[in-house]
C-alpha positions as CSV (number, residue, x, y, z in Angstrom):
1,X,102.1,50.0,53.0
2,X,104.2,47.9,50.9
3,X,106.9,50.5,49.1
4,X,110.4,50.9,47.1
5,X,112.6,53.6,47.0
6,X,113.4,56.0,44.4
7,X,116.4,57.4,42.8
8,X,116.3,60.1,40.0
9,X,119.0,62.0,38.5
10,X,117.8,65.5,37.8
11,X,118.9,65.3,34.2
12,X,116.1,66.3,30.9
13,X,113.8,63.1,30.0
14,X,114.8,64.0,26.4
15,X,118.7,64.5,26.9
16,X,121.5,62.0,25.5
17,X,123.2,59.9,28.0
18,X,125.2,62.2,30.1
19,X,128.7,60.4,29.0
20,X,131.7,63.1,29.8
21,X,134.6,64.5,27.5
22,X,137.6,63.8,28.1
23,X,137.9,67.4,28.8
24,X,135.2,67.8,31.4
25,X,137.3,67.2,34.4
26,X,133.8,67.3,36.8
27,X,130.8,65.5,36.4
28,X,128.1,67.4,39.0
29,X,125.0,64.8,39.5
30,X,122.0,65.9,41.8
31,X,119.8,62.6,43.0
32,X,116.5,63.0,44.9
33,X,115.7,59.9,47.9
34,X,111.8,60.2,47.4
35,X,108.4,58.1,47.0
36,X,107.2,57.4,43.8
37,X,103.8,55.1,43.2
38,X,103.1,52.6,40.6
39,X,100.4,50.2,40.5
40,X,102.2,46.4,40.9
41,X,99.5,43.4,39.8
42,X,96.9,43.1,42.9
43,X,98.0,46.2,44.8
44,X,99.6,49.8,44.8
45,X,103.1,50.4,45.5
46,X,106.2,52.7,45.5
47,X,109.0,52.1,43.0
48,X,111.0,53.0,40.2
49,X,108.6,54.0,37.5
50,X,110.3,53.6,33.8
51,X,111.5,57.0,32.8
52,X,114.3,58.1,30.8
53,X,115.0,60.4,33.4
54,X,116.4,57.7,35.5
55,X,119.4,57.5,33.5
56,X,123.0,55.7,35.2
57,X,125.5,58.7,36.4
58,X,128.1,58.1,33.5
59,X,131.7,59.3,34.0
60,X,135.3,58.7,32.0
61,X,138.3,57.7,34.1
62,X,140.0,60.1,35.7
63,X,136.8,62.6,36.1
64,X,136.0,64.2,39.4
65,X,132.7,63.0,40.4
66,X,130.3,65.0,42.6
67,X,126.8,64.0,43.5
68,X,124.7,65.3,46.0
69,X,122.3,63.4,47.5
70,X,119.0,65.1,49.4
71,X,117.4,63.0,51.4
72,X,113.5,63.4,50.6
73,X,112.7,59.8,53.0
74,X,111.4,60.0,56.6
75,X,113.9,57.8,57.2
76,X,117.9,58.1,57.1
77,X,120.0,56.9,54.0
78,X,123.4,56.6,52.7
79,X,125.0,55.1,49.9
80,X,127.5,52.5,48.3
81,X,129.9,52.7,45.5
82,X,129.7,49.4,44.9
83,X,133.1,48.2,43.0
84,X,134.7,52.0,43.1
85,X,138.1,52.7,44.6
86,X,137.9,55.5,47.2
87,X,141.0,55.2,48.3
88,X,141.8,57.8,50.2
89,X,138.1,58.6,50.8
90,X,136.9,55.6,52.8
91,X,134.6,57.9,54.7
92,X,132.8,57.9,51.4
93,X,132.2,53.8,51.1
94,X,128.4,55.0,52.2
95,X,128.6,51.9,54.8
96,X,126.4,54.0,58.1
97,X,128.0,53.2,61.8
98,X,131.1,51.9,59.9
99,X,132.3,54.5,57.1
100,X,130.1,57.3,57.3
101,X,126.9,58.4,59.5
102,X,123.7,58.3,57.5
103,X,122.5,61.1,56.0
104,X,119.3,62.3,58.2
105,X,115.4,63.0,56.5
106,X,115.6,65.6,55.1
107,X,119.2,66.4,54.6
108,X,121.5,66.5,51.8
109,X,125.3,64.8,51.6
110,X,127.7,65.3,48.7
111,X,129.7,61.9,47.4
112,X,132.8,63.7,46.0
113,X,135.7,61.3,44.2
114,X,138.2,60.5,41.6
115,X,137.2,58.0,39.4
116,X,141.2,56.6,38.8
117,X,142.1,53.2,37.5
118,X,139.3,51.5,36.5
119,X,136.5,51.3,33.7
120,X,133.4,49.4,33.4
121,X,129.8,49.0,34.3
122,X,129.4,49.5,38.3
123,X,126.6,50.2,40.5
124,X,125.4,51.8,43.6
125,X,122.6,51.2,46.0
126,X,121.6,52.1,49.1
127,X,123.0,50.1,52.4
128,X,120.4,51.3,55.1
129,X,118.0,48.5,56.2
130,X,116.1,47.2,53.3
131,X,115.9,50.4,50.7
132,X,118.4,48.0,48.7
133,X,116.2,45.6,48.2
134,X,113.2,47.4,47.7
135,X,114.7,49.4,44.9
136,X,117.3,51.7,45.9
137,X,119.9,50.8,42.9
138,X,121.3,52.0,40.6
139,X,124.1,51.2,37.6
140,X,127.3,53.5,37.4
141,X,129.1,53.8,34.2
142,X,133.0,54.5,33.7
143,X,134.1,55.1,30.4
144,X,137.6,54.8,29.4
145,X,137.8,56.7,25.7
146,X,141.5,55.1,24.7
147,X,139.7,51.7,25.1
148,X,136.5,52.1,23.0
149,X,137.6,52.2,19.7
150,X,134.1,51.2,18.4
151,X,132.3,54.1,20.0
152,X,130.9,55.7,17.1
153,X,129.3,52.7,15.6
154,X,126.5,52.6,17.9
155,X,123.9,55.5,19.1
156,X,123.2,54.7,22.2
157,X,123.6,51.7,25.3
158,X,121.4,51.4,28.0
159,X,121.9,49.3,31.0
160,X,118.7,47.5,32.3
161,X,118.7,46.2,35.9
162,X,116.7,43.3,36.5
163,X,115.4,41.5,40.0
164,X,112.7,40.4,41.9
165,X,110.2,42.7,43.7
166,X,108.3,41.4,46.8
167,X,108.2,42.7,50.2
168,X,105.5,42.1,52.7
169,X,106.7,44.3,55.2
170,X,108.7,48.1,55.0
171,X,109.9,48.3,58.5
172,X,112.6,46.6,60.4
173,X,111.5,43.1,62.6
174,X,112.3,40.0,63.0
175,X,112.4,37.7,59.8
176,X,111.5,35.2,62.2
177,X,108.8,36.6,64.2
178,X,105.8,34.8,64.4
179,X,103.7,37.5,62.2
180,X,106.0,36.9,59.5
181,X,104.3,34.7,56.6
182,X,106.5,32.6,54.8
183,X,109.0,33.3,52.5
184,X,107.4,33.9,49.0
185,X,108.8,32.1,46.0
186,X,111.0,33.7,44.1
187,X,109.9,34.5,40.3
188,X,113.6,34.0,39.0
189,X,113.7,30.2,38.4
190,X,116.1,27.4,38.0
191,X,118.7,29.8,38.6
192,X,121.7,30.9,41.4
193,X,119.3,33.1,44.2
194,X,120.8,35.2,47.2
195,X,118.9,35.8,50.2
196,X,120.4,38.7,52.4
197,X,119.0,39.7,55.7
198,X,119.3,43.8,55.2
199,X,118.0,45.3,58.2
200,X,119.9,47.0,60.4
201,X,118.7,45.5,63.9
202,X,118.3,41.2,62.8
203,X,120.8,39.3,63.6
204,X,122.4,37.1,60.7
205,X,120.5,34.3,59.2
């Protein structure tokens, strides 16, 4: 069955974006790894519905970040900060076999980290086998109040991720293999396109 992976911050579907005070020091974040279905054109999937629920972890610099991952997958996991300095933490870089071990089915971890230095939009997705491309992603947000100084003239942001969704296959084999079909076209046109080779046992492309 063709499928994507799911991340959702426990946070209210009606509650403002989570962004810290400059006083709350740690920002606790709980994010399920789970199936979720959706119907996609001609055939039934698993990805990330549209839900306010599924709002970016959103921290200002200097917080203490904590989020703890459970593992709901039949299938190991970890994940990457992608942009965020960990120095001192490198164990927490999510990379598995190279940084950290993956965190089993079934299990939880807890990311734990200073967010020092920096400010922006950033994101995070998974980096086991393909869950990254099949929808395991995610914005992060870091805040910097002393460099916003036109806050208050706006309600709300909201970040929207966009890519292409099409997978023939959910487990790991050879791109090459003869039972492969051949590579789909991609919907993003006349533009710069990326192909990665994301599971764990090819060799590169």
């Amino acid at each position: 069955n063709q499928y994507s992976l799911f991340f959702r911050s426990l946070l209210p579907s009606t509650a403002p974006l989570p962004i810290s005070s400059p006083s709350q020091r740690h920002l606790n974040i709980t994010i399920n790894a789970s199936h979720h279905h959706a119907l996609l054109t001609a055939y039934a999937a698993t990805t990330l519905p549209s839900r306010r629920s599924t709002l970016p972890p959103t921290a200002n610099t200097g917080n203490l970040v904590r989020i703890r991952v459970r593992n709901e997958l039949q299938e190991p996991t970890a994940l990457h900060w992608h942009g965020m300095f960990l120095r001192g933490v490198p164990w927490l870089d999510g990379v598995p076999g190279q940084t950290q071990c993956p965190i089993p089915a079934d299990k939880e971890y807890t990311y734990e980290f200073r967010v020092n230095g920096q400010c922006g939009t950033y994101w995070w997705h998974s980096h086991f086998m393909a869950q990254y491309v099949n929808g395991m992603v995610g914005a992060f947000i870091i805040h910097n109040p002393k460099m916003e100084p036109f806050r208050k003239l706006y309600d709300e942001e909201y970040t929207v991720l966009l890519s292409d969704w099409y997978a023939l296959i959910d487990t790991p084999r050879s791109l090459l293999s003869s039972e492969n079909q051949a590579t789909h076209s991609s919907y993003i046109r006349f533009g710069h396109v990326r192909y990665h080779n994301y599971s764990s046992d090819h060799r590169p492309i």
